[in-house]
Jmol script that loads the backbone (N, CA, C; Angstrom):
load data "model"
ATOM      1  N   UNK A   1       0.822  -1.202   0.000  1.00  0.00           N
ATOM      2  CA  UNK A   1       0.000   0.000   0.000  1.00  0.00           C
ATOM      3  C   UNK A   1       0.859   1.256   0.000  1.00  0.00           C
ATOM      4  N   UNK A   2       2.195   1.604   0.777  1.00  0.00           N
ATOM      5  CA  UNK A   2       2.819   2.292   1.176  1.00  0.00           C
ATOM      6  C   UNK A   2       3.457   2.497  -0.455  1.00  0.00           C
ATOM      7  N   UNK A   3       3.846   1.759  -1.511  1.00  0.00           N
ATOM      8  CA  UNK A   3       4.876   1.739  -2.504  1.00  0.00           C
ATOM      9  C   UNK A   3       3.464   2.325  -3.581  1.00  0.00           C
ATOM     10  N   UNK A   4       2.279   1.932  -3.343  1.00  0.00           N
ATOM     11  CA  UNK A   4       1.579   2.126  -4.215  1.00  0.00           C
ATOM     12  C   UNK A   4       1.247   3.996  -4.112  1.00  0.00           C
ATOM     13  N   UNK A   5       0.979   3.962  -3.394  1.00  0.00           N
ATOM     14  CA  UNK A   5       1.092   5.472  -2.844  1.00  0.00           C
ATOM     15  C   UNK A   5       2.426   6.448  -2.888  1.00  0.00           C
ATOM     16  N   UNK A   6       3.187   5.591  -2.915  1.00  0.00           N
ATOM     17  CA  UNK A   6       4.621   6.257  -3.428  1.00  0.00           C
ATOM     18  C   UNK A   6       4.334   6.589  -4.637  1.00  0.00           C
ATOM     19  N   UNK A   7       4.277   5.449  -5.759  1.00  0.00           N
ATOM     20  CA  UNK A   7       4.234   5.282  -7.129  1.00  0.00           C
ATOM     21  C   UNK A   7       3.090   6.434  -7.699  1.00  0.00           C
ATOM     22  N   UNK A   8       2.137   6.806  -6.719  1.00  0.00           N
ATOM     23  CA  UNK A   8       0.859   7.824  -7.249  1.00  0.00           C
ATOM     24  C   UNK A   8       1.786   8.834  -7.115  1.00  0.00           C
ATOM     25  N   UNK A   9       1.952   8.993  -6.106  1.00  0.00           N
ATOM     26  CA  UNK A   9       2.995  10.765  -5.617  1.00  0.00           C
ATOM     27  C   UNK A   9       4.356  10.766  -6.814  1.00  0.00           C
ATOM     28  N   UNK A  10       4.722  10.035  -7.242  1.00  0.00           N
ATOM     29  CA  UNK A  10       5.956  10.334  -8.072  1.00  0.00           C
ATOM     30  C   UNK A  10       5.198  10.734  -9.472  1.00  0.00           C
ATOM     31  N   UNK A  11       4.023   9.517  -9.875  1.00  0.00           N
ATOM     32  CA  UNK A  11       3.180   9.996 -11.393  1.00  0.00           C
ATOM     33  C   UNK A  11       2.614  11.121 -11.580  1.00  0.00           C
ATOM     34  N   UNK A  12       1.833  11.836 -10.344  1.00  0.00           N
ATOM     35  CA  UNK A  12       1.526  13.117 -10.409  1.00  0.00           C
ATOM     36  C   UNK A  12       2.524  13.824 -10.506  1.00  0.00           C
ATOM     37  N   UNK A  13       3.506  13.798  -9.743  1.00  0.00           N
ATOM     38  CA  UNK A  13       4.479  14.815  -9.715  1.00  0.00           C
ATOM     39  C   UNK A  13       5.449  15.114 -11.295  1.00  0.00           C
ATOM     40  N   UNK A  14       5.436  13.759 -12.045  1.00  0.00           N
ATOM     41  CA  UNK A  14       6.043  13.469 -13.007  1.00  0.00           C
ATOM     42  C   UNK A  14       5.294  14.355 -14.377  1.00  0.00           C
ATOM     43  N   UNK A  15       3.607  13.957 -13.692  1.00  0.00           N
ATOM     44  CA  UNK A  15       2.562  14.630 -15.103  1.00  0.00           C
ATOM     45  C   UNK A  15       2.682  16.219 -14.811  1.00  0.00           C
ATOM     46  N   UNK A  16       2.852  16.780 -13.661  1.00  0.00           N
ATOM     47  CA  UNK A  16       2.947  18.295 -13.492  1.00  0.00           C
ATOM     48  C   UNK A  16       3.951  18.525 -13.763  1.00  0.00           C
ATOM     49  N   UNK A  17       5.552  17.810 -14.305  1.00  0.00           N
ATOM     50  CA  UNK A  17       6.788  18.474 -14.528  1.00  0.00           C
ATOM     51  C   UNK A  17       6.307  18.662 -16.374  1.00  0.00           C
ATOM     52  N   UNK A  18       5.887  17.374 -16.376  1.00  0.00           N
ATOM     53  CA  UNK A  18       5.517  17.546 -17.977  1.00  0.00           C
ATOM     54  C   UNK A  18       4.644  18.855 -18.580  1.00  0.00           C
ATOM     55  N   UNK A  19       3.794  18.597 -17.942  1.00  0.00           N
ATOM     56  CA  UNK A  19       2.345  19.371 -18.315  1.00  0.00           C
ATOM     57  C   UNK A  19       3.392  21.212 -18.091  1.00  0.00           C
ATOM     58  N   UNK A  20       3.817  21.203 -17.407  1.00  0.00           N
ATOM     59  CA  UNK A  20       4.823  22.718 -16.708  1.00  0.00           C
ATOM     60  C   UNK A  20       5.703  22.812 -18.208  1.00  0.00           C
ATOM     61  N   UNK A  21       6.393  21.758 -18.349  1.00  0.00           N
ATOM     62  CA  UNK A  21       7.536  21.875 -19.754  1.00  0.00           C
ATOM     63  C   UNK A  21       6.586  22.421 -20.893  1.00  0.00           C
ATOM     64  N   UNK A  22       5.403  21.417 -21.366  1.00  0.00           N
ATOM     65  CA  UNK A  22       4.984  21.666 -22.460  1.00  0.00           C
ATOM     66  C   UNK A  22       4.303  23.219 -22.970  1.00  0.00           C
ATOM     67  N   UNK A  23       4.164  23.662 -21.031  1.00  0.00           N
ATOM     68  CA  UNK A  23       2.594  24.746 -21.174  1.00  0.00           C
ATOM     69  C   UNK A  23       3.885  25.701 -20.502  1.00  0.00           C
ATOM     70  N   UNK A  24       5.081  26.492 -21.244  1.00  0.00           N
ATOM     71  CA  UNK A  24       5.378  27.454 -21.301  1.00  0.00           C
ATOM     72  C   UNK A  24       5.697  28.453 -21.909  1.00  0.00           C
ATOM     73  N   UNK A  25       6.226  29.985 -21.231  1.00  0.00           N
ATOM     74  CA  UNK A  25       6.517  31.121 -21.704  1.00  0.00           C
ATOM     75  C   UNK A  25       7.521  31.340 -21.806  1.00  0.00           C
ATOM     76  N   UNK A  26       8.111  32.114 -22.832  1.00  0.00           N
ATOM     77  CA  UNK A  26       9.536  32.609 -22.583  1.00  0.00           C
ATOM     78  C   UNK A  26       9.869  33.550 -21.347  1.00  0.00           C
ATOM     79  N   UNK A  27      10.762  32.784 -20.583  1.00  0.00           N
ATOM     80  CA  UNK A  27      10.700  33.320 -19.049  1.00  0.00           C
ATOM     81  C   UNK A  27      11.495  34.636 -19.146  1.00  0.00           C
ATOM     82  N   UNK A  28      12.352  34.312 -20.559  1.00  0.00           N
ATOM     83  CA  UNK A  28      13.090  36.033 -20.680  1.00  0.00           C
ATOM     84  C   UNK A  28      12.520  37.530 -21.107  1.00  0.00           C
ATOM     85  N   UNK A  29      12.088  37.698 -20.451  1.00  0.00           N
ATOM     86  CA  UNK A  29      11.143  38.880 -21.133  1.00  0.00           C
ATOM     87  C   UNK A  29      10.624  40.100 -19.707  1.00  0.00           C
ATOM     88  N   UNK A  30      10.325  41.116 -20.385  1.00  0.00           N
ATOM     89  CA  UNK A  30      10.303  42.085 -19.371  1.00  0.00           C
ATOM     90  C   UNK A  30       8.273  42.171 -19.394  1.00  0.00           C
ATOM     91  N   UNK A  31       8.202  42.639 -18.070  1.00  0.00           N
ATOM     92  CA  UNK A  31       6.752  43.417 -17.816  1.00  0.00           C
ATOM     93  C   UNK A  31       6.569  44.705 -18.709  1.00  0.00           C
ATOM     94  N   UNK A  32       5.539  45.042 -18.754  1.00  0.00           N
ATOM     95  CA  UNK A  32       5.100  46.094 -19.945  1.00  0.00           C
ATOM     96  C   UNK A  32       5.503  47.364 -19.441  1.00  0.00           C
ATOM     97  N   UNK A  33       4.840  47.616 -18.137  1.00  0.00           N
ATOM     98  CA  UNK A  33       5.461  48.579 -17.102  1.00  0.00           C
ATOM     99  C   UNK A  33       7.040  48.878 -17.190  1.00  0.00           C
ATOM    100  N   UNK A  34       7.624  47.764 -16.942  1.00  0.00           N
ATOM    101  CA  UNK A  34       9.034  47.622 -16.459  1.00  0.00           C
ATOM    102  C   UNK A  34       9.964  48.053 -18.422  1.00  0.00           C
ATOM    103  N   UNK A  35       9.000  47.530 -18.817  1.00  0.00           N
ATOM    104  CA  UNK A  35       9.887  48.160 -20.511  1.00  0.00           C
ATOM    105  C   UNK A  35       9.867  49.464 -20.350  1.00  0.00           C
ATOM    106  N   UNK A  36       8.371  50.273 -20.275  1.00  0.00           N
ATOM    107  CA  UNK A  36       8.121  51.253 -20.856  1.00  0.00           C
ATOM    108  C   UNK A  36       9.160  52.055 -20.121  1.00  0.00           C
ATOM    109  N   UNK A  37       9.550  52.077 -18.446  1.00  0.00           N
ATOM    110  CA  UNK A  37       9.847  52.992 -17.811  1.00  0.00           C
ATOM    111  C   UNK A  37      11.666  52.531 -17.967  1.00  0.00           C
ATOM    112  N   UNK A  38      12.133  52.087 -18.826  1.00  0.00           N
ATOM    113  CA  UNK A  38      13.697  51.505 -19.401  1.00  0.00           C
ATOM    114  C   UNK A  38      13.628  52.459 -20.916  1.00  0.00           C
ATOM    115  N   UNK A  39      12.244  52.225 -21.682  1.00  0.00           N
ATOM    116  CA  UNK A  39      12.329  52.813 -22.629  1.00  0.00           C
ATOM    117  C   UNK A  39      12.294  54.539 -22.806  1.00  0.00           C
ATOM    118  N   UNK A  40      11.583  54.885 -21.534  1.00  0.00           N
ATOM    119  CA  UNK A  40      11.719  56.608 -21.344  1.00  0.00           C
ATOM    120  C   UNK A  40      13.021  56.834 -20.223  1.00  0.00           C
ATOM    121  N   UNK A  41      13.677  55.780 -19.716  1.00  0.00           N
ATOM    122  CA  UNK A  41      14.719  56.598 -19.377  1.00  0.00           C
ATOM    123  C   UNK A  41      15.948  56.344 -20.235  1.00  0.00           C
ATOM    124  N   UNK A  42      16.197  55.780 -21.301  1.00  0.00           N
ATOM    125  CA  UNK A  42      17.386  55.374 -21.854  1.00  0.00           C
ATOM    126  C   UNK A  42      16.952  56.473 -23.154  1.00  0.00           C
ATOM    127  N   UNK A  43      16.119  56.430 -23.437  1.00  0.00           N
ATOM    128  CA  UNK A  43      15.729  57.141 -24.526  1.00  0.00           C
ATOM    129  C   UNK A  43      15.181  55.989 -26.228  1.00  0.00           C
ATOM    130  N   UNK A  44      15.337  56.402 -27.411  1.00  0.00           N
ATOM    131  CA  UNK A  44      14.815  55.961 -28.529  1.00  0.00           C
ATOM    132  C   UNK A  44      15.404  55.058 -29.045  1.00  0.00           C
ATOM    133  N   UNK A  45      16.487  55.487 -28.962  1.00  0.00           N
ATOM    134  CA  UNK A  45      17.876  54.997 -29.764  1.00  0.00           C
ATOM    135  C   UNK A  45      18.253  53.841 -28.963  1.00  0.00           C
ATOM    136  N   UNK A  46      18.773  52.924 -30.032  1.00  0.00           N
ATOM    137  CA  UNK A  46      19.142  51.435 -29.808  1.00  0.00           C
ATOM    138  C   UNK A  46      20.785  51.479 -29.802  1.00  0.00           C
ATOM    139  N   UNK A  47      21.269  51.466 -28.498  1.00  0.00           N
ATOM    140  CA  UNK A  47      22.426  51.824 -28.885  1.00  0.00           C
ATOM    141  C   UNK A  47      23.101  50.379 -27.856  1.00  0.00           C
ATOM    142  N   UNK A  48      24.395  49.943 -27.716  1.00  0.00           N
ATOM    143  CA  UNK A  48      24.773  49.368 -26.604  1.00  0.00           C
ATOM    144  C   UNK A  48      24.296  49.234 -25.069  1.00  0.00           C
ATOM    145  N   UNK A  49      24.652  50.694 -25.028  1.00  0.00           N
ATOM    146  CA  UNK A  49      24.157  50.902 -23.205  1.00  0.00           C
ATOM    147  C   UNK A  49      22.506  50.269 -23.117  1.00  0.00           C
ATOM    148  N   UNK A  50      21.878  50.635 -24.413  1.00  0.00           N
ATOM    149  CA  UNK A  50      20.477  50.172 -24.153  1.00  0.00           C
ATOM    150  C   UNK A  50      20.321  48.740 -24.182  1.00  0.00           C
ATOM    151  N   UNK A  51      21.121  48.313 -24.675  1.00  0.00           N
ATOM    152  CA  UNK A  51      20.985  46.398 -24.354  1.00  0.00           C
ATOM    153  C   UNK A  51      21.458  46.089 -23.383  1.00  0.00           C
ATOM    154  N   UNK A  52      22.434  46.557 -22.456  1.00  0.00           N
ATOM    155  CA  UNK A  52      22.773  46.245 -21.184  1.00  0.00           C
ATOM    156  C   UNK A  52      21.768  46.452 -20.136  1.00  0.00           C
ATOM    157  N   UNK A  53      21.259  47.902 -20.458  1.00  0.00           N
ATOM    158  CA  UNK A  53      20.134  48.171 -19.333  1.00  0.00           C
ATOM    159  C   UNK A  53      19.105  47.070 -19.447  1.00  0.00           C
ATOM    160  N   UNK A  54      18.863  46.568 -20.906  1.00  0.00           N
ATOM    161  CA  UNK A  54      17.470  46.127 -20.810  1.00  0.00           C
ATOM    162  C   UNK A  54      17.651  44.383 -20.348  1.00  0.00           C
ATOM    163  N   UNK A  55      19.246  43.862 -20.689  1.00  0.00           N
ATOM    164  CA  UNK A  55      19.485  42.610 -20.159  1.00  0.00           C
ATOM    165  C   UNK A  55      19.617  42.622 -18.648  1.00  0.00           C
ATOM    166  N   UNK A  56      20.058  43.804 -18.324  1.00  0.00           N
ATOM    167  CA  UNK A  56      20.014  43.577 -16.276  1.00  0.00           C
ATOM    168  C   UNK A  56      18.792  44.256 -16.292  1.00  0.00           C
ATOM    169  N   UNK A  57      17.910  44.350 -16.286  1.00  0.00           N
ATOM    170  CA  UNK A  57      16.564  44.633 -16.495  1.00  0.00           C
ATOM    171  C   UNK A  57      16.322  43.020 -16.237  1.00  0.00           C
ATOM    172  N   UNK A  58      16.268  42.658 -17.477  1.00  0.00           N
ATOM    173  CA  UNK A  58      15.576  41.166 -17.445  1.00  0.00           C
ATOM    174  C   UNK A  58      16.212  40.191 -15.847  1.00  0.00           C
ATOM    175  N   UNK A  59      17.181  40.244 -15.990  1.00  0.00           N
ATOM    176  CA  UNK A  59      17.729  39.481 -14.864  1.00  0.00           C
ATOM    177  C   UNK A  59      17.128  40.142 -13.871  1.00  0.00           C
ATOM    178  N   UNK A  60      17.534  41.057 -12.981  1.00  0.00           N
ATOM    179  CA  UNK A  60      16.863  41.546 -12.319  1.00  0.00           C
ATOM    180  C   UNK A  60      15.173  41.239 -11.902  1.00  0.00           C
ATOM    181  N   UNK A  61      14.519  40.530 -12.975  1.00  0.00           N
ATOM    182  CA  UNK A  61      13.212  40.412 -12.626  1.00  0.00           C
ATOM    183  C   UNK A  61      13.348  38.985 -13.036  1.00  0.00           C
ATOM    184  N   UNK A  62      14.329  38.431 -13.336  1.00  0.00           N
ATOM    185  CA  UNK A  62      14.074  37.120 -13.228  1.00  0.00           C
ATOM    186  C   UNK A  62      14.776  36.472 -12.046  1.00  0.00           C
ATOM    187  N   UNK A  63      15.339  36.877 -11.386  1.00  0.00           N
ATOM    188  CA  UNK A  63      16.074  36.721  -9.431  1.00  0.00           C
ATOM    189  C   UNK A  63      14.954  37.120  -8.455  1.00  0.00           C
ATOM    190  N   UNK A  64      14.062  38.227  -9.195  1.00  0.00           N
ATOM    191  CA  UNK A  64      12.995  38.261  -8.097  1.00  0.00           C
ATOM    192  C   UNK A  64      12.038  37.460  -8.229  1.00  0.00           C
ATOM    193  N   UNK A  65      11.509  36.826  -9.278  1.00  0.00           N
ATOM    194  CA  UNK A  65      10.992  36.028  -9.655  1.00  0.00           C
ATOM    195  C   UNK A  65      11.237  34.592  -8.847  1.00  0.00           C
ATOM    196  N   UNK A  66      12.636  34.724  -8.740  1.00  0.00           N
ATOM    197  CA  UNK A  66      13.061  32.757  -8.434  1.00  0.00           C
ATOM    198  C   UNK A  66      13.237  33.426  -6.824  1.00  0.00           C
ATOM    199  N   UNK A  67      13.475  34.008  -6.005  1.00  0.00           N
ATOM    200  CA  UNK A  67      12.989  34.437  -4.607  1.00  0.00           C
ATOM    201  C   UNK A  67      12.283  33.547  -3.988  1.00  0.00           C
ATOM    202  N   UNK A  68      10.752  33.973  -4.239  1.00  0.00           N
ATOM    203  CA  UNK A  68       9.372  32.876  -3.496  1.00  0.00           C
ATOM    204  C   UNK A  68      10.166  31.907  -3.930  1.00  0.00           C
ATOM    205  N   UNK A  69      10.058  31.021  -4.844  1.00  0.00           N
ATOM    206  CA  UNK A  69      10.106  29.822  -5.072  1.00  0.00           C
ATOM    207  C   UNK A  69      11.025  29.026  -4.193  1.00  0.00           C
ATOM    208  N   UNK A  70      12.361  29.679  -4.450  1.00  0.00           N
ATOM    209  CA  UNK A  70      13.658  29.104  -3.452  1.00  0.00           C
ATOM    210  C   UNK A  70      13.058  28.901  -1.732  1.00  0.00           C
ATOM    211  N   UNK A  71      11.983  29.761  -1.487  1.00  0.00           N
ATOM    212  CA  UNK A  71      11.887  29.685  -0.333  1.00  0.00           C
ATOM    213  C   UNK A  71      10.856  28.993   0.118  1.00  0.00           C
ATOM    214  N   UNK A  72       9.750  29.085  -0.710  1.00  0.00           N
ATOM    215  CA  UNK A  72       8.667  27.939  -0.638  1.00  0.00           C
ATOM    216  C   UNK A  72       9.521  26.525  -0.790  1.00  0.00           C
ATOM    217  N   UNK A  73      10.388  26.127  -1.888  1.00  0.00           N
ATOM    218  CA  UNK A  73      10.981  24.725  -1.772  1.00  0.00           C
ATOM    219  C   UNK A  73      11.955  24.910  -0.933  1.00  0.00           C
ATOM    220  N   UNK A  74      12.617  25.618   0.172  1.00  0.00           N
ATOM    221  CA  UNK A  74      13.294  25.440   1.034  1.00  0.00           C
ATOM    222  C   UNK A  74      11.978  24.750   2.376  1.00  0.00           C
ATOM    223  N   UNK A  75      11.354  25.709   2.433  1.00  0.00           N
ATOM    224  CA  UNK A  75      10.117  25.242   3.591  1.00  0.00           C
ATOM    225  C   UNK A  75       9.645  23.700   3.731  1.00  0.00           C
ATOM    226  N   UNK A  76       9.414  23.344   2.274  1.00  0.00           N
ATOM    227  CA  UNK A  76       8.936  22.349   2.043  1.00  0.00           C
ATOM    228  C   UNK A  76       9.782  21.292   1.930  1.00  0.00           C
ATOM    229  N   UNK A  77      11.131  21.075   1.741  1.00  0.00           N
ATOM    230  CA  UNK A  77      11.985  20.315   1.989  1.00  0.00           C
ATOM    231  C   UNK A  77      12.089  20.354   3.777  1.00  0.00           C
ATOM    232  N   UNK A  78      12.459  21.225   4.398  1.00  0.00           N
ATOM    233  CA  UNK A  78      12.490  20.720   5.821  1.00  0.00           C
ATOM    234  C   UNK A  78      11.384  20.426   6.229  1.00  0.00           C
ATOM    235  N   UNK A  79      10.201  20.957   5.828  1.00  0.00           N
ATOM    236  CA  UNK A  79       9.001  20.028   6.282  1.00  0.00           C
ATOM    237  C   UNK A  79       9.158  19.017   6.118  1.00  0.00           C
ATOM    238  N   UNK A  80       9.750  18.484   4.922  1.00  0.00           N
ATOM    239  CA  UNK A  80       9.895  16.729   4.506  1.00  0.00           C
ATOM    240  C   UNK A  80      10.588  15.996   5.330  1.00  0.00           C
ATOM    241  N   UNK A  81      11.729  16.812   5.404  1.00  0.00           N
ATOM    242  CA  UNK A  81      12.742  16.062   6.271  1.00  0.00           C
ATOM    243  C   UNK A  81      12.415  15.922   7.659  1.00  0.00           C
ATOM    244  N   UNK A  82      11.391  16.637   8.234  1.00  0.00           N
ATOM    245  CA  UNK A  82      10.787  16.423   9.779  1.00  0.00           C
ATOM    246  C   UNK A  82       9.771  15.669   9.802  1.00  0.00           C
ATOM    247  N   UNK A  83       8.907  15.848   8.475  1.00  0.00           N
ATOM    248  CA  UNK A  83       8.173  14.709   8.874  1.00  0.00           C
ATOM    249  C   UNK A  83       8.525  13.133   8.949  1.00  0.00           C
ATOM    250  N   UNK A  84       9.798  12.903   8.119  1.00  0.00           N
ATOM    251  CA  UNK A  84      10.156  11.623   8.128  1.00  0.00           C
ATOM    252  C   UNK A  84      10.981  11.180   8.762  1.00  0.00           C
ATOM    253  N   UNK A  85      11.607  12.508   9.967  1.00  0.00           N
ATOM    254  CA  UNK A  85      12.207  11.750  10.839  1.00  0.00           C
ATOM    255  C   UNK A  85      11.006  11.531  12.283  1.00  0.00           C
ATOM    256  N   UNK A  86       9.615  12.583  11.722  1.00  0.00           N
ATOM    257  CA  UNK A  86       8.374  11.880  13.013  1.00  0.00           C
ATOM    258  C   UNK A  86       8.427  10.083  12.514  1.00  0.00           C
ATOM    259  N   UNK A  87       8.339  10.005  11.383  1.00  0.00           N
ATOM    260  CA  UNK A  87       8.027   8.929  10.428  1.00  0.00           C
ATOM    261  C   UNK A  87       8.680   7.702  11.253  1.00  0.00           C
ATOM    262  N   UNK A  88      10.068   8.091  10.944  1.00  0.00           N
ATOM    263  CA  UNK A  88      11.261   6.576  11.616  1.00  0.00           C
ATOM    264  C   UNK A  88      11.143   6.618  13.380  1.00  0.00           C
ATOM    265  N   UNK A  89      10.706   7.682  14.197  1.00  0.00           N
ATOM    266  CA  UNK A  89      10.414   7.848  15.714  1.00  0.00           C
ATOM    267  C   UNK A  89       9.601   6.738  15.647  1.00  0.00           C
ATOM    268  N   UNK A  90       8.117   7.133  15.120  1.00  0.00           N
ATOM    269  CA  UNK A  90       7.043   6.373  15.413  1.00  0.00           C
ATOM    270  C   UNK A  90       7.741   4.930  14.905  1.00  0.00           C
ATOM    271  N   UNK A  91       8.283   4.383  13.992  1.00  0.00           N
ATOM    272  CA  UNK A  91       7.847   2.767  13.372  1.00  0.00           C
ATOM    273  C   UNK A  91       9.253   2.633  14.296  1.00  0.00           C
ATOM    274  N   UNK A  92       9.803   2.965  14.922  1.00  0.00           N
ATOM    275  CA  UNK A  92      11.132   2.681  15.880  1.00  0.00           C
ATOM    276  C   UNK A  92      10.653   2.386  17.190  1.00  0.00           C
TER     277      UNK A  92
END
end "model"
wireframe off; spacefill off
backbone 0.3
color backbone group
């Protein structure tokens, strides 16, 4: 029962990595907001400096982006790891 229930938790988890791969966006890309106010302070012109701003631009919102996440799967890993050492207490 215990392996069968394993085997469910890994297939779901397996169909949401999939279903996540197939059903995405290009994660490189700026907010509409976040362009416009790069595009009135750099000005018109496509010059060097303006591809630098607009690539640490992108980064910049893609570090805040990965933030929550790192910390939600930090939470949730030591949750794991406590519950399974309640896990080996109890069957010990």
């Amino acid at each position: 029962m215990i392996m069968k229930r394993q085997l469910s938790k890994i297939f779901i988890l397996g169909l949401m990595m999939l279903t996540l791969s197939l059903v995405s966006t290009e994660a490189y890309s700026q907010c509409a907001m976040c362009r416009a106010t790069v595009e009135s302070n750099v000005g018109t012109g496509s010059t060097d400096s303006d591809s630098q701003v607009g690539a640490g631009l992108n980064t910049g919102i893609l570090y805040l982006m990965l933030i929550p996440y790192v910390l939600v799967g930090t939470v949730g890993f030591l949750w794991y790891k406590s519950s399974q050492k309640k896990k080996a207490a109890r069957t010990a």
